[in-house]
C-alpha positions as CSV (number, residue, x, y, z in Angstrom):
1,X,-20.4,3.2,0.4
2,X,-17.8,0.9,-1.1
3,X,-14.1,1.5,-0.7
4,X,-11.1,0.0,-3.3
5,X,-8.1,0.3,-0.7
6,X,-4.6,0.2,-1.9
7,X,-1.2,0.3,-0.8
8,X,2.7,0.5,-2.0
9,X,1.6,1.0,-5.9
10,X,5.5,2.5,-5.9
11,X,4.9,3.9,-9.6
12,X,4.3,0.7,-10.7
13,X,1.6,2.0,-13.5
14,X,0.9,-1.4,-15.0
15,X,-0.1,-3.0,-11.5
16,X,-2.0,0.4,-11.0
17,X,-4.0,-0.3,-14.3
18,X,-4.7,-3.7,-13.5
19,X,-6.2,-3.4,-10.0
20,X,-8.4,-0.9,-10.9
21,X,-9.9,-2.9,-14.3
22,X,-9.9,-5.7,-11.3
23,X,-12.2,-3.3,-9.3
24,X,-14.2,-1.7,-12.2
25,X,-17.8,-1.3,-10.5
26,X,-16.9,-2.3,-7.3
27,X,-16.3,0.5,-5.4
28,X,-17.4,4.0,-4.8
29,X,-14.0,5.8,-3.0
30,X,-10.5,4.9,-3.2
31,X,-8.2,5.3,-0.2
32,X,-4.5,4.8,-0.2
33,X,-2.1,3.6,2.5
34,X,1.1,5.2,1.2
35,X,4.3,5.0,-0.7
36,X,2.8,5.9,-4.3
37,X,6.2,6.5,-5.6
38,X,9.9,5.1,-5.2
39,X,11.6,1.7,-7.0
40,X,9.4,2.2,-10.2
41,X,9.4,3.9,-13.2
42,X,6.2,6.3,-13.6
43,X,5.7,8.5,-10.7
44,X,4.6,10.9,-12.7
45,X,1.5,8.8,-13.8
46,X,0.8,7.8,-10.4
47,X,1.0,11.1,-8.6
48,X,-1.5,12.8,-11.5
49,X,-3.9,9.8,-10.8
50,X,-3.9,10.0,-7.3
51,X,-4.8,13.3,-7.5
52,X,-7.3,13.1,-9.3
53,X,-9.2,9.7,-8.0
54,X,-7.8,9.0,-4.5
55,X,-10.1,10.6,-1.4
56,X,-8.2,10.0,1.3
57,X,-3.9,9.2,0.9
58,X,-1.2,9.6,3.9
59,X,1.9,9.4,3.6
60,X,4.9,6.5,3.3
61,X,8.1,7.0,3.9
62,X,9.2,6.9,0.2
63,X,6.7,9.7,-0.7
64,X,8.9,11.3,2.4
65,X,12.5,10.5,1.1
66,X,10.8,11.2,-2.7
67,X,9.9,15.0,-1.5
68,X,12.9,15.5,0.5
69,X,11.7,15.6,4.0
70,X,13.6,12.4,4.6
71,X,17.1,11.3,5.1
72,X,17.5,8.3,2.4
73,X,21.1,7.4,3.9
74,X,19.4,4.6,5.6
75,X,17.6,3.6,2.8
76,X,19.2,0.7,0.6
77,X,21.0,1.3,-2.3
78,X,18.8,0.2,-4.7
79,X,15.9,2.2,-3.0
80,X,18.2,5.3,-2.5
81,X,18.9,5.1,-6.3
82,X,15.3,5.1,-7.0
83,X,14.1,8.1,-4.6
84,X,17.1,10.4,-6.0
85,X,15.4,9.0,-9.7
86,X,12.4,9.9,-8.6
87,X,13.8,13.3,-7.2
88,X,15.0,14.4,-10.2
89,X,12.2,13.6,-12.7
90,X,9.0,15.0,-10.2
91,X,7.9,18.9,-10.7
92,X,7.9,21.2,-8.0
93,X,4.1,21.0,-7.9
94,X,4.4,16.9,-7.6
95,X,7.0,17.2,-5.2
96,X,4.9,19.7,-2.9
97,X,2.0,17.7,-3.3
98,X,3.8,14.7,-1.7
99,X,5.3,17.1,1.1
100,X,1.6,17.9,2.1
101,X,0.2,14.4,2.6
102,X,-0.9,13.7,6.2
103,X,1.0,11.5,8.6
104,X,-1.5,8.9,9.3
105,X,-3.3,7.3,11.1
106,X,-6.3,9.4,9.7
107,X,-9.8,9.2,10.0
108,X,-11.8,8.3,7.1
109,X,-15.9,6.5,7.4
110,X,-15.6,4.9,10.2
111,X,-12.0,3.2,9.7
112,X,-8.5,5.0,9.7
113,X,-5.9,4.5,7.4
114,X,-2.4,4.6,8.2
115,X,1.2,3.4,6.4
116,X,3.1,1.7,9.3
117,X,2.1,1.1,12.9
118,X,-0.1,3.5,14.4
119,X,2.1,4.9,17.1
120,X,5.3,5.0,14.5
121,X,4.2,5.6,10.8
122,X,7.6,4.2,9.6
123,X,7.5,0.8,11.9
124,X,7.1,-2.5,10.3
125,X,3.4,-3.9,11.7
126,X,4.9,-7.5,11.3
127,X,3.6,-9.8,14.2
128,X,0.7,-10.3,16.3
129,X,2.5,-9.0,19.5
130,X,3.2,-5.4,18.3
131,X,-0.3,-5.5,16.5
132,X,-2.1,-6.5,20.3
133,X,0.1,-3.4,21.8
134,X,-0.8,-0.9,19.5
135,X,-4.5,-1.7,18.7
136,X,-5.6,-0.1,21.8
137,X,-4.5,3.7,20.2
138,X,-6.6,3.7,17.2
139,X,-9.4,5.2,17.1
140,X,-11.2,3.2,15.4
141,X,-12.3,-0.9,14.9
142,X,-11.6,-0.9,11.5
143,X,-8.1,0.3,10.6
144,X,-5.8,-0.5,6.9
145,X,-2.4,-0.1,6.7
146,X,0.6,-1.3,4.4
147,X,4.3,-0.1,4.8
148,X,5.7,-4.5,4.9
149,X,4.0,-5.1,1.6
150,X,2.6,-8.6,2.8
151,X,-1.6,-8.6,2.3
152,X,-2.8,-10.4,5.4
153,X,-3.0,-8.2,8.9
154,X,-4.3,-9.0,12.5
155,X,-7.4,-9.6,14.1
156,X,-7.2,-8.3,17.7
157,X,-9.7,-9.7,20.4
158,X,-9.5,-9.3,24.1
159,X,-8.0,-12.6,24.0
160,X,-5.9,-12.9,21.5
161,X,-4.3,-11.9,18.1
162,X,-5.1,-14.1,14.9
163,X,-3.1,-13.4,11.9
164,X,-4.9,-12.6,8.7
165,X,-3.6,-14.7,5.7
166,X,-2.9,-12.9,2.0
167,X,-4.8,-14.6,-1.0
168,X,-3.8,-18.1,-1.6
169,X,-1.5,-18.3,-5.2
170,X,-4.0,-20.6,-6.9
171,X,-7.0,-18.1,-5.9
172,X,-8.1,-14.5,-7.2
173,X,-10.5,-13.6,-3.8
174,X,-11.3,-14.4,-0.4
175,X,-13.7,-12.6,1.7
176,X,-12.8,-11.8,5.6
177,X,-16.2,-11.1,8.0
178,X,-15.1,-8.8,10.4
179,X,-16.3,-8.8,13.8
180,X,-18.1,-6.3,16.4
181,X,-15.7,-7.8,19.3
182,X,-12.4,-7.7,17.5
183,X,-9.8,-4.7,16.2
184,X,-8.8,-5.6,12.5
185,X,-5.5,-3.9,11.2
186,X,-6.1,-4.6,7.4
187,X,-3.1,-4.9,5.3
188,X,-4.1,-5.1,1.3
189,X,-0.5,-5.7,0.2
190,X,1.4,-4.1,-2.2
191,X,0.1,-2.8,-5.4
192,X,3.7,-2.3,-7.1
193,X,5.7,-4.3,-5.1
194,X,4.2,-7.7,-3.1
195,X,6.6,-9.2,-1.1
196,X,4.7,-12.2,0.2
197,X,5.8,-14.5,-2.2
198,X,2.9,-13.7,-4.9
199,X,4.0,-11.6,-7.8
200,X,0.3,-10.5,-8.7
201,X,-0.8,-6.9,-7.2
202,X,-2.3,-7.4,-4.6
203,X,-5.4,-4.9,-2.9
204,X,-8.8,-5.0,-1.3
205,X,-12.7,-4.2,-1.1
206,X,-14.2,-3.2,2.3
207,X,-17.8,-2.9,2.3
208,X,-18.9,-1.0,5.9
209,X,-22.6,-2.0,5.1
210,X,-21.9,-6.0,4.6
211,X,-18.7,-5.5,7.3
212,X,-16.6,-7.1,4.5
213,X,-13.1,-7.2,3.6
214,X,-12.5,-8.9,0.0
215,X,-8.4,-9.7,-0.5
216,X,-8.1,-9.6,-3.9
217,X,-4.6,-10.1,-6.6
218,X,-4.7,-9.0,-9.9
219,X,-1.8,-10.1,-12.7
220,X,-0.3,-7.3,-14.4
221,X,2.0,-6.8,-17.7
222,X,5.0,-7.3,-15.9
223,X,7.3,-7.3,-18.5
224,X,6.3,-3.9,-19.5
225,X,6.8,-2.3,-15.9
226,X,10.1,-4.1,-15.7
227,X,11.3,-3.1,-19.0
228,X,10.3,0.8,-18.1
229,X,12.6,0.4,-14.9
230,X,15.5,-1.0,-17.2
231,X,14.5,1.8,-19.4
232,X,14.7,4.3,-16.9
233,X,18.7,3.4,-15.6
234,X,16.9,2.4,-12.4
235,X,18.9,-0.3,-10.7
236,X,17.7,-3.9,-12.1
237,X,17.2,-5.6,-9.1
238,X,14.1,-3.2,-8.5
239,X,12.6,-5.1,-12.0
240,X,14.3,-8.2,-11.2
241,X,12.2,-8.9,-8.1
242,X,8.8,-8.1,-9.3
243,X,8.9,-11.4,-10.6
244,X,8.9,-13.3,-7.3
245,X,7.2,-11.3,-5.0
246,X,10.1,-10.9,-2.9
C-alpha cells in the first residue's frame, strides 16, 4: 500500500490539481493532515474532492473556524476575512461535513496523522525540542502532520532530534529512509499555501513496504489561483503571497 499525503491545500484548486497529476500512479490512498479550506478561493471544489478521494482527513483549525466551532477573533485579518468568505459561500451539508472531521492524532496503517502537535492539535510543531517532548505520546513510529506549512519535520532517536529538511528549490524529490530506532514526525508542507520559502506545492509519498518518505513540490498555475482570490473580494495579500512561499 502506497499513501499520497497532503497538507494545508486551503482551497487552493490549482495546487490540488497539480499534486495529484504529480502523483498519478504513485499511490493507492490519500490521507490528509488538515486545513482543506480558508485563504483560497474554491472550497467548494476541495471539500467535494475530499469527499470523494481522501481515506482518512482530521481536522485544522481553519476547517474549525470555517464550520463555526471556532472563535476566529484571534485569527488575522486577512485569515478572518477568508474564513467568514468561506462561511458564507459553503452549504449546510459542506459545513457539517467539516464539523464532523476527527481531532487528530488518528490512527491510520500503521502511522497516525495529525494537524498540529500531538498533545495540542492547534500548536505549531516548530523545533526539535517540543518535537523530542511530545514523540513519546504517539502511538505510533510513523506519524505526519502539517499545521506550520514548512515540509521538513523531526527525526526523534533516544539521543537526539535531527531536523528533516523540505525539498531543495532547484530539485523536484528527495527520498528520506526512515529508521526502526527513531520516531519521524513527517511534515509534507503546504499544498495551497508553502511557507518555507518555495512557492511550488509542496506534499509526499510514504511507502510502509520500502519504509520510504518521498518529499516532493509540484509548480502550479499560479496566476489562475491568484486571480480567483482577487476574483472572489478575498483580501489580496492571501494571492500576493503565494508567490513567495511566505
Amino acid at each position: 500500500m502506497r499513501y499520497l499525503v497532503i497538507s494545508d491545500i486551503h482551497a487552493n484548486l490549482e495546487a490540488l490539481r497539480a499534486v495529484l497529476d504529480s502523483a498519478r500512479g504513485e499511490h493507492d490512498r490519500v490521507v490528509s493532515c488538515g486545513d482543506l479550506v480558508g485563504y483560497g478561493a474554491d472550497p467548494v471544489a476541495v471539500l467535494d474532492w475530499t469527499r470523494e478521494n481522501v481515506s482518512q482527513v482530521v481536522r485544522g483549525n481553519h476547517d474549525k473556524a470555517c464550520a463555526g466551532s471556532e472563535d476566529i477573533e484571534w485569527f488575522s485579518p486577512a485569515a478572518r476575512s477568508a474564513a467568514l468568505w468561506t462561511i458564507a459561500v459553503l452549504s449546510p451539508e459542506h459545513a457539517a461535513y467539516l464539523r464532523n472531521l476527527p481531532k487528530g492524532p488518528v490512527q491510520a496503517d500503521g502511522f497516525q496523522i495529525l494537524h498540529g502537535a500531538p498533545l495540542d492539535e492547534d500548536e505549531y510543531l516548530v523545533n526539535p525540542v517540543s518535537a523530542f517532548e511530545q514523540a513519546p505520546v504517539l502511538e505510533s513510529a510513523i506519524a505526519f502532520f502539517g499545521h506550520t506549512h514548512v515540509q521538513g519535520g523531526f527525526r526523534c532517536h533516544p539521543n537526539g532530534v535531527l531536523r528533516i529538511p523540505p525539498v531543495r528549490a532547484e530539485e523536484r524529490e528527495w527520498v528520506l529512509n526512515l529508521r526502526d530506532d527513531e520516531t519521524s514526525l513527517i511534515n509534507p508542507g503546504s499544498v495551497g499555501q508553502p511557507r518555507d520559502g518555495d512557492w511550488r506545492a509542496a506534499y509526499c509519498l510514504y511507502s510502509p513496504e520500502e519504509r520510504t518518505v518521498t518529499y516532493r513540490r509540484a509548480a502550479y498555475d499560479l496566476l489562475s489561483a491568484q486571480r480567483k482570490i482577487y476574483a472572489a473580494g478575498l483580501p489580496h495579500i492571501l494571492a500576493e503571497r503565494l508567490s513567495v512561499g511566505r
